[in-house]
N, C-alpha and C positions, 0 to 999 in steps of 0.2 A: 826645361821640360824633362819628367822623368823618361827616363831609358829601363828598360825592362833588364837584370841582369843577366848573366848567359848559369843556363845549369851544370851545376857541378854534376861531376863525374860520378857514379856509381861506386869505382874503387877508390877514389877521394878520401867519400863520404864513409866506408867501410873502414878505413886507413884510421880519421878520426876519432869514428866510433870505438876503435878498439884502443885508439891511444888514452881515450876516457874510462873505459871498463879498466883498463890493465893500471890506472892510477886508482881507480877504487879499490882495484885488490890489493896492490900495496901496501895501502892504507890499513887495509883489513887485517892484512897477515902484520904487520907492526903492531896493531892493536891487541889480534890475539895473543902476539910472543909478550907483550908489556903485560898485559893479566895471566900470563903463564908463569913467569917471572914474578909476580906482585905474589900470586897463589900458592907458590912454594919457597918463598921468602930468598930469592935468590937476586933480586933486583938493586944495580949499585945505583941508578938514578932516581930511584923515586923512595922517600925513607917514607915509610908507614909506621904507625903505631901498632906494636902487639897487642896491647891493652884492645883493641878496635875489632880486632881480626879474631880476638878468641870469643868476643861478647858477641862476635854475630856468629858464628859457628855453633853457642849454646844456644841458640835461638833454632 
């Protein structure tokens, strides 16, 4: 038979939640430094074409 589970804690669930938000900002600030980096051609991981980067700039 099911059992009802017991509720979690207020500072738990607080605890969680910020451990979720604070992986999304991670995320975010690594994404922004990569196209900061990509932007001012200073990036040693990702090789881009120049040919790409000046055709969309004349645009």
């Amino acid at each position: 038979m099911a059992v009802p589970k017991k509720r979690t804690s207020i500072s738990k669930k607080r605890i969680r939640k910020n451990i979720w938000k604070k992986q999304g900002y991670w995320a975010a600030l690594k994404a922004f430094s990569l196209a900061k980096s990509l932007s001012t051609g200073q990036s040693k991981s990702f090789l881009c074409n120049k040919q790409i980067q000046i055709s969309n700039k004349k645009l």
